[in-house]
VEXVEXTOR-329856 format. One line per 5 residues: number of its first residue (from 1); their letters; for each residue z, y, x of C-alpha. Coordinates in nm, 2 decimals. Example, Ala and Ser with C-alpha at 12.3 -4.5 7.8 and 13.67 -1.06 7.14 Angstrom:
VEXVEXTOR-329856
1> AS> 0.78,-0.45,1.23  0.71,-0.11,1.37
//
This chain:
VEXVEXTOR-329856
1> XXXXX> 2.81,1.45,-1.59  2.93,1.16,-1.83  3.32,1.18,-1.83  3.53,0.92,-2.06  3.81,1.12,-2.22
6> XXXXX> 4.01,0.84,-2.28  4.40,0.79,-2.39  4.58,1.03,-2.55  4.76,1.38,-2.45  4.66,1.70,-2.39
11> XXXXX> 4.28,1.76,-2.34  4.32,1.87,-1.94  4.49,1.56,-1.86  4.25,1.34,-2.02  3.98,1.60,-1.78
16> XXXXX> 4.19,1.53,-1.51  4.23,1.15,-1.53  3.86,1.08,-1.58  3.75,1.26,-1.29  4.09,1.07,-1.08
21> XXXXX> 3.94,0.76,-1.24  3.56,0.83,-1.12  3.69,0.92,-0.79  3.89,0.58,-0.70  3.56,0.44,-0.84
26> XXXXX> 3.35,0.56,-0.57  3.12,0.67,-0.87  3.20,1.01,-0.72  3.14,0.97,-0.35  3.36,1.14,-0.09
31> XXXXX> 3.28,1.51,-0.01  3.03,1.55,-0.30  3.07,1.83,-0.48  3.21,1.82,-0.84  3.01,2.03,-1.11
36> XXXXX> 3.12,2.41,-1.19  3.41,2.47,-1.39  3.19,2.67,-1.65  2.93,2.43,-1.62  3.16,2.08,-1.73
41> XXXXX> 3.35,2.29,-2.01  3.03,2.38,-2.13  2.92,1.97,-2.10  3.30,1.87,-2.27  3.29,2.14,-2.49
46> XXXXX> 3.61,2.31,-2.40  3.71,2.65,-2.27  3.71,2.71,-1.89  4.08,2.72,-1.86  4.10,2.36,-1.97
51> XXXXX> 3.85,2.23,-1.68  4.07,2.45,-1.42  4.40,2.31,-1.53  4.25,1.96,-1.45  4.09,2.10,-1.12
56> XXXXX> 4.41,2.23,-1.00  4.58,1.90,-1.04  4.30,1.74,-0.85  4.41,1.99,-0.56  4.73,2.00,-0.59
61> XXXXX> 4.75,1.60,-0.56  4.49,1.59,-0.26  4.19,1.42,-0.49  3.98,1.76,-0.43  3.95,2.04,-0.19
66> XXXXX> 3.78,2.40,-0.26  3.57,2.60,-0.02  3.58,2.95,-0.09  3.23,3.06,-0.23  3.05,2.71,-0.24
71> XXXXX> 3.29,2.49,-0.49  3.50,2.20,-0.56  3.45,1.86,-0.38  3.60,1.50,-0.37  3.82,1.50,-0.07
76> XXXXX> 3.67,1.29,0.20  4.06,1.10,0.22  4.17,1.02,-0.08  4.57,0.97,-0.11  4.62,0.66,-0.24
81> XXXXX> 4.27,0.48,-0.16  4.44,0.15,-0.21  4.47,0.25,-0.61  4.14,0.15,-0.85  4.11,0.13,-1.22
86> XXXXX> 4.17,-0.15,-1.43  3.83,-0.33,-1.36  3.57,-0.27,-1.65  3.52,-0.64,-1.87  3.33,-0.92,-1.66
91> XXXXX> 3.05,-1.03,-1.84  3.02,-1.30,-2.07  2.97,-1.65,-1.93  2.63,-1.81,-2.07  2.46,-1.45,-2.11
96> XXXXX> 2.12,-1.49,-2.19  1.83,-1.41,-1.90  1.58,-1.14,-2.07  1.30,-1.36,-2.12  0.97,-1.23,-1.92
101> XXXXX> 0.64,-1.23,-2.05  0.38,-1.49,-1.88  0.26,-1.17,-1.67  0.61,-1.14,-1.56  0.65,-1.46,-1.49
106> XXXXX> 0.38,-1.50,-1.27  0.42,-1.22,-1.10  0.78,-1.31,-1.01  0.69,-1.63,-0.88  0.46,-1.42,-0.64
111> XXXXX> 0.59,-1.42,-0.29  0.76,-1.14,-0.14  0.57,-0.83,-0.10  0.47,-0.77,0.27  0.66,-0.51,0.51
116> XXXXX> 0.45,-0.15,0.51  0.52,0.13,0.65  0.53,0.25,1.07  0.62,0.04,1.35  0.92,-0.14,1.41
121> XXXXX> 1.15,0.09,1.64  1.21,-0.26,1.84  0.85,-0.32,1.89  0.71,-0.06,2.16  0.35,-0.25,2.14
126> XXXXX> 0.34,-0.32,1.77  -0.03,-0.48,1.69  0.08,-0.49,1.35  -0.24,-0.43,1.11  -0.22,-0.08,0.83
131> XXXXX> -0.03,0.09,1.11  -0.29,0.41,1.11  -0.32,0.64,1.42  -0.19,0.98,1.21  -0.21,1.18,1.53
136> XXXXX> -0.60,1.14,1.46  -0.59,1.30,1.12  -0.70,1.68,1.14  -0.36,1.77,1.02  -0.44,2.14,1.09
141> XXXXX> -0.68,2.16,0.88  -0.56,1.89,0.56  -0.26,2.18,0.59  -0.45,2.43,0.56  -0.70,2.29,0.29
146> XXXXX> -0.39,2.18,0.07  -0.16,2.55,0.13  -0.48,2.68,-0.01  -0.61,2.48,-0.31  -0.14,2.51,-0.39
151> XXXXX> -0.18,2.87,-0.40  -0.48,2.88,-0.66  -0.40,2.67,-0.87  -0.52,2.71,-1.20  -0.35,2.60,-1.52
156> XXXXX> -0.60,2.25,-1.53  -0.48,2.20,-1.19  -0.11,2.19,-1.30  -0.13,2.05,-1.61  -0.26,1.65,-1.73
161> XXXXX> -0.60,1.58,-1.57  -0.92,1.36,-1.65  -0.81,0.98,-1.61  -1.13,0.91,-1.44  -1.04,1.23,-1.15
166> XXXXX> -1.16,1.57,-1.05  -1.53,1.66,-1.12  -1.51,1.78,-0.77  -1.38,1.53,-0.63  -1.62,1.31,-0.79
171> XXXXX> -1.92,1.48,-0.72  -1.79,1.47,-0.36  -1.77,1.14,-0.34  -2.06,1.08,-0.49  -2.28,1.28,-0.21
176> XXXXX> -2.09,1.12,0.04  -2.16,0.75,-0.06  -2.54,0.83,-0.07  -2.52,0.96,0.26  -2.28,0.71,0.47
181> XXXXX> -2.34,0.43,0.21  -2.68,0.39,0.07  -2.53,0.35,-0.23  -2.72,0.59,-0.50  -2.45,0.70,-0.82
186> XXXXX> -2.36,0.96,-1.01  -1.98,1.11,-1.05  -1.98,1.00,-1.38  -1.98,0.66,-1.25  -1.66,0.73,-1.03
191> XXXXX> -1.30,0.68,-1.15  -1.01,0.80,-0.87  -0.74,0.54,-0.85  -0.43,0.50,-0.67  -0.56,0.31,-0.34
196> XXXXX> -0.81,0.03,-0.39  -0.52,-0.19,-0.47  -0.52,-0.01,-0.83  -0.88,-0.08,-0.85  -0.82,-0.43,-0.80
201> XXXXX> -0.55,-0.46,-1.04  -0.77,-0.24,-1.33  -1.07,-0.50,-1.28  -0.84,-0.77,-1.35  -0.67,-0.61,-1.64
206> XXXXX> -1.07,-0.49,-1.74  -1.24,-0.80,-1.66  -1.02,-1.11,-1.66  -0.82,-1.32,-1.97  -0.61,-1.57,-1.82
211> XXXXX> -0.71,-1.89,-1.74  -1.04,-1.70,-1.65  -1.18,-1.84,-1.28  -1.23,-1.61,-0.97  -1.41,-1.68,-0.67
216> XXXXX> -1.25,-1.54,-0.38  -1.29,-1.55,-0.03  -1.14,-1.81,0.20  -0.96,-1.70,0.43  -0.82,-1.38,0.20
221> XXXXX> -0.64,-1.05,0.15  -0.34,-1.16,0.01  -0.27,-0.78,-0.23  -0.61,-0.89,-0.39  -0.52,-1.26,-0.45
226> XXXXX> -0.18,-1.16,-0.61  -0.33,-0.97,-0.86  -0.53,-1.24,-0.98  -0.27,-1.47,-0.99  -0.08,-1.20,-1.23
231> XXXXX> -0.36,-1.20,-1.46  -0.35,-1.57,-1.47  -0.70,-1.64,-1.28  -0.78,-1.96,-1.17  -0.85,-1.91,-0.84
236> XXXXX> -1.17,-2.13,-0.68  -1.15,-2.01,-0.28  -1.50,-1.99,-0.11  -1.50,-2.09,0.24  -1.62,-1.77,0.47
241> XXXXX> -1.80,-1.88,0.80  -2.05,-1.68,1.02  -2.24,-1.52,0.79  -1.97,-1.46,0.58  -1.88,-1.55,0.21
246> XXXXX> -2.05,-1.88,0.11  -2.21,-1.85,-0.19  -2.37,-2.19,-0.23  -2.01,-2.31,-0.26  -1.98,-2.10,-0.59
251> XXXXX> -2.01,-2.31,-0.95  -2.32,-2.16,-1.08  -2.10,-2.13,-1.41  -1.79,-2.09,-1.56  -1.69,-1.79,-1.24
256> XXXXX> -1.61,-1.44,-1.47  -1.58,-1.26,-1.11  -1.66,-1.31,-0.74  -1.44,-1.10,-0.50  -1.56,-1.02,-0.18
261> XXXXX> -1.52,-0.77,0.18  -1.86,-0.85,0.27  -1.87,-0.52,0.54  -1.56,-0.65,0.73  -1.43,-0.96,0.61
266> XXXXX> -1.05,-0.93,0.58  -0.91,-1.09,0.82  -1.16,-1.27,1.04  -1.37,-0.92,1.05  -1.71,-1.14,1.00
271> XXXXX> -1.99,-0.90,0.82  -2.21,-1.08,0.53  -2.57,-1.15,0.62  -2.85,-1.01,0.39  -2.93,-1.34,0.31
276> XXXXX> -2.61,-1.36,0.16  -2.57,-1.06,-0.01  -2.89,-1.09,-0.19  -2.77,-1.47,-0.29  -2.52,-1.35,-0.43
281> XXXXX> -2.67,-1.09,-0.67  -2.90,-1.38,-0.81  -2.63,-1.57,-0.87  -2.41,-1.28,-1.05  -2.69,-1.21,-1.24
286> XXXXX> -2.79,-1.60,-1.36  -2.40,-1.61,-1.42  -2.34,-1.32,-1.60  -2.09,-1.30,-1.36  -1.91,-0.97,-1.17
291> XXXXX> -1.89,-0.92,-0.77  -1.58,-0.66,-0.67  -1.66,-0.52,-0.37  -1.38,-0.39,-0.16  -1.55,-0.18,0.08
296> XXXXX> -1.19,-0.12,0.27  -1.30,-0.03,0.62  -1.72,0.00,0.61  -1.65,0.35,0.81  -1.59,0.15,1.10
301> XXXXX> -1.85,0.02,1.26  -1.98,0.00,1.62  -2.27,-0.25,1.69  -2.58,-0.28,1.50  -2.71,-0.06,1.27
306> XXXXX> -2.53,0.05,0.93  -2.51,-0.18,0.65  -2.60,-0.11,0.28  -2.32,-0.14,0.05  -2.35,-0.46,-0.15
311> XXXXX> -2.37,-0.22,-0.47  -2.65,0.00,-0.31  -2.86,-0.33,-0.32  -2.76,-0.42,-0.69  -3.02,-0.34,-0.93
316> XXXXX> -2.87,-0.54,-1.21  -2.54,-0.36,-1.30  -2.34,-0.68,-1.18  -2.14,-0.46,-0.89  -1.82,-0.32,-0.91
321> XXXXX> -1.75,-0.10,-0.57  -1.40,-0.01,-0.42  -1.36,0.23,-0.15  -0.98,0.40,0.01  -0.92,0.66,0.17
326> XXXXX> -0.62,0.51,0.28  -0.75,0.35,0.63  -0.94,0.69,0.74  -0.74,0.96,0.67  -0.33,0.79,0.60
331> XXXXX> -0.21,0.57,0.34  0.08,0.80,0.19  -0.25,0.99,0.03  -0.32,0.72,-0.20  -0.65,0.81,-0.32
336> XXXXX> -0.91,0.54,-0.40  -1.21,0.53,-0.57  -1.39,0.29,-0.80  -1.75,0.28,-0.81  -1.86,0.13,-1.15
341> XXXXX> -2.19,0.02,-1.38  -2.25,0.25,-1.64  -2.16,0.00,-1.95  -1.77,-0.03,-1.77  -1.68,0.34,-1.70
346> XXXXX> -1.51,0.38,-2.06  -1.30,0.03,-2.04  -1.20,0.11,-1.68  -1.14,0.53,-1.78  -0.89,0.40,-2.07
351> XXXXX> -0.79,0.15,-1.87  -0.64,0.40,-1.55  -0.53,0.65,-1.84  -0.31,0.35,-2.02  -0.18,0.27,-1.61
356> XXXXX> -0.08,0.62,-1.50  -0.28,0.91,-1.72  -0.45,1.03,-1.40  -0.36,1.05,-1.01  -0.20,1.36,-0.86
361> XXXXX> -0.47,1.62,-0.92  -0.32,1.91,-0.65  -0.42,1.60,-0.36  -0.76,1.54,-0.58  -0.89,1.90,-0.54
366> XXXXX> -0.74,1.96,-0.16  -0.95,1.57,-0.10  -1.27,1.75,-0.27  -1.21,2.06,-0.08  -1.15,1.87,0.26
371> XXXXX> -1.46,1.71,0.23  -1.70,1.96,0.09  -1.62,2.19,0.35  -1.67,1.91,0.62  -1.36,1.87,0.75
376> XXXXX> -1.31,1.46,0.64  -1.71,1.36,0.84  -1.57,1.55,1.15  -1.27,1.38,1.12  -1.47,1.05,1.09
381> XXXXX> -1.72,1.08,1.39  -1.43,1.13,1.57  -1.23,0.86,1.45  -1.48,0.65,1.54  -1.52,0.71,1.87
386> XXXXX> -1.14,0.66,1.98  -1.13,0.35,1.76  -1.42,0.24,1.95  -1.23,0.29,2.24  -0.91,0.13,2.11
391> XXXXX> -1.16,-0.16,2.03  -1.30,-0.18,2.38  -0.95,-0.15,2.57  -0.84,-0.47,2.33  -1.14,-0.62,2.45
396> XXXXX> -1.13,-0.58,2.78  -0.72,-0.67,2.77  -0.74,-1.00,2.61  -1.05,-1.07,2.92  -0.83,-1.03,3.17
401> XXXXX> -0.47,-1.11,3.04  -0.63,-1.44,2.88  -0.96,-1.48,2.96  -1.11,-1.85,2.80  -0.77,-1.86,2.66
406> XXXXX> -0.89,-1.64,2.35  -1.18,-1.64,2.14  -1.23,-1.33,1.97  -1.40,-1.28,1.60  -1.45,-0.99,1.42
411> XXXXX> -1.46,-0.67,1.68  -1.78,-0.50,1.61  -1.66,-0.31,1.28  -1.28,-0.22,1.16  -0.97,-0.12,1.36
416> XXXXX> -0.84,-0.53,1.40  -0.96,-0.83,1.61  -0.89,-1.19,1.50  -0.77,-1.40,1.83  -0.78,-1.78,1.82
421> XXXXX> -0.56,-1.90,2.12  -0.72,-2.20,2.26  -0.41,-2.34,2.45  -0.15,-2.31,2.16  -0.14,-2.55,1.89
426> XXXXX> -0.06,-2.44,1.52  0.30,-2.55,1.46  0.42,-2.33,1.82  0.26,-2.00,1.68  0.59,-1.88,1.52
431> XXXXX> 0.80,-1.95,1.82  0.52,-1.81,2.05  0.57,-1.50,1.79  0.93,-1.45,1.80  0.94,-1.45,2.16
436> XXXXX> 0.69,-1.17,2.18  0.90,-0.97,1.95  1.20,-1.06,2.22  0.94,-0.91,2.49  0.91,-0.59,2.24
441> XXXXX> 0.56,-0.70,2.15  0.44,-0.74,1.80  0.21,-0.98,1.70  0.10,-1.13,1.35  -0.01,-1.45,1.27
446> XXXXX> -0.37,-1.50,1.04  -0.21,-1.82,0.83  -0.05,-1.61,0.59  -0.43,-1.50,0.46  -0.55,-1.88,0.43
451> XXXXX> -0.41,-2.09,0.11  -0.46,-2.38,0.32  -0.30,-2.32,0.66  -0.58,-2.33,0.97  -0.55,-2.61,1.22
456> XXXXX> -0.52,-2.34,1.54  -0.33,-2.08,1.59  -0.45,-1.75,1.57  -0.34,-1.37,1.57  -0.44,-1.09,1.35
461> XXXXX> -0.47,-0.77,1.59  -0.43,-0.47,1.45  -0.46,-0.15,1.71  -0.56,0.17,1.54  -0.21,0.31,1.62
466> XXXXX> -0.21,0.22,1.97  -0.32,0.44,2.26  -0.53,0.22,2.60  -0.24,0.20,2.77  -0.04,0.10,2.54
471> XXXXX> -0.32,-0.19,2.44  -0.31,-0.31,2.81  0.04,-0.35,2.86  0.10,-0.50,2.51  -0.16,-0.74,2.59
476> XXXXX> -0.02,-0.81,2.93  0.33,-0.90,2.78  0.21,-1.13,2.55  0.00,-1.34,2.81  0.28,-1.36,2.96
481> XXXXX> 0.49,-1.54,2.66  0.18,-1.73,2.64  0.16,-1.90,2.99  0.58,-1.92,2.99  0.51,-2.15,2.66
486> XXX> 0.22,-2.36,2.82  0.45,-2.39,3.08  0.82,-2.40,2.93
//
């Protein structure tokens, strides 16, 4: 530790007043234990009996206790708690701000980042979306899969890996997305990344200068519009209806990049027609434009028959594909991938080693493991089918809790709905909101994903995390709230 030896007199005062100094502080808590005798005379350069002589006055005046065969610690009363050190010099008035960088800059003019992580303990039905159901994951087997790839590890496993990811886990991913995804590659067109939201951010860094235009969807995921923001994109938002992303609305020049969720739109869940899709590759292609893909959820999907990845139908090299494995298996993984055209792998490979070097490679070959061995499809088919039945109880909920009350988008792929309530004007959403939370029900409002606020009020559901009953009686609740405020 970093003791001041200030003053004069003999060397064990000095030892001693420091550590009485620290400990008024509160730099050294109450009841944490102070380092070994041998151990600080070592640090101070001084013999043993010099560090004693001070410890013993910390005893003797009550600042320390000792427990027989486990140390010395700061007493959890101090004597004289009232007593502090002169305080250290206030800093100078007019001290410059460090100047940020235009990056930084923009980035802290960003809004706040949004709450993650589990439920809030005061919301027993918490709709909130990116809760995931954990209790689906085959945690047996990840276990097992992990204990086992920990205790063969090899030196390349422990050591500084590939920037672009494991060759296994590559070539893993790489069957897997020809079989669930159409989407023909090979792993040396793969690079692993921390969670799609680093492959958003590396296209920007790869792809963008500032002042550069993006298209982007409209409504929007709010992580992915950030980013562009950051990188100083001008941002030119594409109106999504029915069959999805617009593409008519996009200039047919001056657009560097187009990003799109055309599988699930994120939030209002609608999935991109062909027509659309294959609109859209002209126009990349007569633009000499790029589309991002962020294939976030395409795993989910239960009407109509699979759709192609928008990069399985690109035969033009104008698709860059992002896929997590955040939403099917849990977020704290934070392993993504980043499907790319040949002619980008070595920008985006230098790109993630300048970011990070590499992500965790012991998760990387347990991942490769998990799914060679079959674990991570058998997880998925039966993911899907207690989403689907997740999906159907919210279904069947918002029916008979609020019948032509609600109009529902977005519910045959994913693990949320979008609800438009009929009956509640814009402006009474947040109140209508808050007192849900009062009923212990959670509820989020869409108009934080639209740059321009939507004239009716509607709610993002998310319910991967909830179990039927739970759906029903969260539903319940809220109807409730929402006929006390048509009537209050």
């Amino acid at each position: 530790m970093l003791l001041r030896l200030d003053g004069d007199g003999a060397l064990g005062q000095r030892i001693y007043g420091a550590l009485r100094r620290a400990i008024l502080a509160g730099e050294l808590r109450p009841a944490s234990r102070l380092p070994a005798t041998r151990t600080l005379a070592r640090e101070l350069g001084v013999s043993r009996n010099t560090v004693l002589g001070a410890y013993d006055q910390l005893l003797a005046e009550g600042y320390a206790s000792g427990r027989r065969g486990s140390g010395t610690y700061v007493a959890t009363a101090l004597p004289d708690p009232l007593l502090r050190p002169a305080p250290r010099p206030a800093q100078r008035v007019g001290v410059r701000v460090p100047r940020l960088s235009a990056y930084g800059r923009r980035v802290a003019r960003a809004s706040a980042i949004p709450p993650l992580g589990g439920a809030e303990p005061s919301l027993r039905w918490d709709f909130r979306y990116g809760i995931p159901a954990v209790a689906d994951v085959a945690q047996g087997a990840w276990r097992r899969v992990l204990a086992r790839r920990a205790r063969i590890a090899s030196l390349p496993t422990m050591t500084y890996g590939p920037p672009e990811g494991s060759p296994a886990l590559r070539e893993a991913l790489a069957d897997y997305l020809r079989r669930a995804r159409g989407l023909a590659c090979d792993p040396g067109q793969i690079v692993i990344v921390n969670g799609s939201q680093q492959a958003i951010d590396l296209a920007a860094r790869v792809l963008l200068d500032a002042g550069d235009r993006v298209a982007i969807e409209e409504p929007q995921y709010q992580g992915a519009r950030r980013i562009f923001l950051a990188a100083g994109a001008r941002l030119d938002l594409v109106r999504v209806d029915g069959e999805g992303f617009d593409v008519a609305r996009v200039p047919a020049r001056g657009v560097r990049l187009a990003y799109v969720t055309p599988s699930h739109q994120f939030p209002t869940g609608v999935v991109m027609s062909l027509g659309r899709r294959l609109a859209l590759l002209e126009w990349a292609w007569r633009a000499g434009a790029i589309v991002l893909e962020d294939d976030y959820d395409s795993e989910f999907r239960y009407e109509g028959r699979p759709i192609e990845a928008l990069a399985a139908l690109d035969g033009a090299a104008r698709v860059v594909y992002a896929g997590t494995l955040s939403k099917v298996l849990f977020p704290a993984l934070r392993i993504g991938y980043v499907v790319l055209p040949q002619p980008l792998v070595a920008a985006f490979r230098a790109a993630k080693w300048l970011t990070d070097r590499h992500t965790p490679t012991l998760e990387q070959e347990a991942l490769a493991a998990f799914i060679a061995e079959g674990h991570f499809e058998r997880h998925l088919r039966r993911s899907r089918t207690r989403h689907a039945e997740r999906r159907a109880a919210v279904l069947e909920a918002l029916r008979v809790h609020l019948g032509d009350g609600v109009d529902v988008v977005g519910a045959n792929a994913g693990v949320h709905v979008l609800a438009w309530l009929r009956h509640v004007a814009a402006a009474g959403l947040p109140r209508l909101v808050a007192r849900a939370a009062e009923a212990g029900v959670g509820v989020y409002p869409v108009a934080p994903y639209y740059s321009r606020p939507p004239a009716r009020a509607g709610l993002l559901l998310g319910y991967a995390s909830l179990t039927d009953r739970q759906i029903h009686e969260g539903i319940r609740r809220l109807a409730e709230v929402v006929r006390a405020r048509l009537t209050g």
